[in-house]
N, C-alpha and C positions, 0 to 999 in steps of 0.2 A: 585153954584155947583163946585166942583173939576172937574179936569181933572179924564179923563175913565181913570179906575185903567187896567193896561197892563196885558194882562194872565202872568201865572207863572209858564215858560218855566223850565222845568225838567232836570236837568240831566239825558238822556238815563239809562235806565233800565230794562231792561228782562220780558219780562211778561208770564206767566204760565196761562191754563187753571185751571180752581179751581176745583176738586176734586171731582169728581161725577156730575160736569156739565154735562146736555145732549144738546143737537143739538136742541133743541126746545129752552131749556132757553138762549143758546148761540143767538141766534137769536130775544129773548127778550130783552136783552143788547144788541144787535146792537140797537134795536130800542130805549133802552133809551139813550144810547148814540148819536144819531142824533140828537136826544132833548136837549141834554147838551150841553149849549152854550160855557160852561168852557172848554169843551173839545173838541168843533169844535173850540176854537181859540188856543190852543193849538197843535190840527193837523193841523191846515193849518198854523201855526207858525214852524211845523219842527220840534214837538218832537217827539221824535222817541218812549217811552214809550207810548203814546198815538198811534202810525199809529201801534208799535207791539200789542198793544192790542188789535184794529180793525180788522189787519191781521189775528191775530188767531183765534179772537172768528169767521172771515167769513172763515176761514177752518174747525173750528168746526164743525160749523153750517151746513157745503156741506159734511160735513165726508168726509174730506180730512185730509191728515197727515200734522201734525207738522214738520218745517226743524229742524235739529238738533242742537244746541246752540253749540257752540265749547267755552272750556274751557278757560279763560285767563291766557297765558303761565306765569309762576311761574318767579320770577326776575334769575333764575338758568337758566332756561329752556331758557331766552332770551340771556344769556350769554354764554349756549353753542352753541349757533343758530349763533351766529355772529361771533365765529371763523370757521362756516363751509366755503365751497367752495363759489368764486363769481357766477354771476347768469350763464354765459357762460365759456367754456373752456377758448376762446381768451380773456376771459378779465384778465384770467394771466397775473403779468406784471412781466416784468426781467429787468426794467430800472435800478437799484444801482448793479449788479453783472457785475463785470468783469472777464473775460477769463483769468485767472492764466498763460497764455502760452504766449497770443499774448498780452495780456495786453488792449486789447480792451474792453469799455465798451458794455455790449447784448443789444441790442436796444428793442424794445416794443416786436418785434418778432423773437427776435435773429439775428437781421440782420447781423453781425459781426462774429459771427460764421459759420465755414465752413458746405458747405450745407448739409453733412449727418448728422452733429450735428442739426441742425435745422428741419432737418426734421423729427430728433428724439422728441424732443424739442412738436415742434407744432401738429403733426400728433401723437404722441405713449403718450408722458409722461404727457400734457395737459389734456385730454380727459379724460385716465385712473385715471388722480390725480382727478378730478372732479368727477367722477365714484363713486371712494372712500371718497370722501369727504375731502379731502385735502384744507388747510388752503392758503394763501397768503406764509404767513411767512415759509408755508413747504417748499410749492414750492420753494423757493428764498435759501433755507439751498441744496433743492436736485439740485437744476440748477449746482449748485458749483462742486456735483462730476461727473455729465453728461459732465461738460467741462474737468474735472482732475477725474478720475476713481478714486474708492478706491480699495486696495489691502483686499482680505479675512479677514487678518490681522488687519488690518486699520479698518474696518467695524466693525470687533469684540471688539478691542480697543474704537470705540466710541459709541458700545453698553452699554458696560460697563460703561460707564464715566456718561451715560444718566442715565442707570438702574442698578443703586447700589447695590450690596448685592442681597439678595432676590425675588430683582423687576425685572433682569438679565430673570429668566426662568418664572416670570409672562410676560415678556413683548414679550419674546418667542414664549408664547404662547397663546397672545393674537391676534399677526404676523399672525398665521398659522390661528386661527378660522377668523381672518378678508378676509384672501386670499381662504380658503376653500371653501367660496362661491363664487368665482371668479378666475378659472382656465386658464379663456384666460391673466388674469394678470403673475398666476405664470410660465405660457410661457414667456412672456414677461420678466419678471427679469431672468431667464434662459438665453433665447435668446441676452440680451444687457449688457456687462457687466458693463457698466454705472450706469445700474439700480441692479443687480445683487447683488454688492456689494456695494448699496447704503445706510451707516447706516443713515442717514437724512430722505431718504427714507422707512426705514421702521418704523424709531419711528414716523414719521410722520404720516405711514397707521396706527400705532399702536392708535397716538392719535386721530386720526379720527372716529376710530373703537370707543375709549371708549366715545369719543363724542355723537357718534348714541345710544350706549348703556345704557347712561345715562338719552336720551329724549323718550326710550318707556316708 
């Protein structure tokens, strides 16, 4: 005789009640399945198509609800996922930006910088970039005018450089519906003129905003 032939472990796959199963027959398939020997080496081998099809038909069978399957994200949907925020504020990093002034490189918490800046920095512009959903590479562009402000001017100048032509008053007013649901921010760029007149800063909320709006 041969050696025992090994079950034939499955790629996991989704299992569905069948379509006008009732709770009695659900409960008739449990019992032939405890009978199947193919399919008790298979669940206690850790396939998962086999322990989802136990699982469901014994919620069937209790008239209990089904959990709900979540879709697998589209290769789109994983690529706008991974330029959102890290998992915490503090895990912002500012290690490759240097201080235009003092010439000092920002250390992991802006060590280097004078303490009102830092306290902007960690406490106000963190938080809120996270909020919004702010990228690494945003923060790292907006840290730049938080050390060296921009002028009105300046701001306007690198809106335009961003949003060419006609993308100028989409990106406008993309700005405005992203911040309209969050008033305690547009205090904030009022209140700091760091952020105020931050163009980094706002094509940043801009791309954040189309980010969210791309994965409902």
């Amino acid at each position: 005789m041969g050696a025992p032939s090994q079950p034939n472990i499955e790629v996991s796959q989704p299992y569905s009640i069948p379509e006008g199963m009732t709770p009695e027959a659900a409960r008739e398939r449990i019992e032939e399945l405890k009978g199947d020997s193919d399919f008790g080496k298979r669940f206690l081998a850790g396939d998962k198509r086999a322990a989802n099809e136990f699982d469901a038909l014994t919620r069937h069978a209790m008239g209990q609800q089904q959990p709900e399957v979540k879709a697998e994200p589209t290769d789109n949907e994983k690529a706008l996922a991974a330029l959102g925020p890290p998992a915490k504020p503090e895990d912002y990093r500012l290690d490759n930006i240097r201080d235009p002034v003092t010439g000092y490189q920002v250390g992991l918490h802006g060590e280097q910088l004078p303490a009102e800046t830092k306290t902007l920095i960690d406490k106000t512009l963190f938080p809120a970039a996270h909020s919004l959903g702010l990228s690494q590479s945003d923060i790292s562009a907006v840290a730049m005018t938080v050390t060296k402000p921009m002028t009105w001017e300046q701001c306007e100048a690198y809106l335009h450089n961003v949003w060419k032509g006609e993308e100028f008053e989409k990106g406008l007013a993309d700005f405005r519906a992203a911040m309209s649901g969050n008033p305690q921010y547009r205090e904030l760029l009022e209140q700091y003129e760091q952020l105020s007149n931050s163009g980094p800063l706002m094509t940043g909320i801009v791309a954040a905003y189309r980010r969210r709006q791309a994965l409902r």
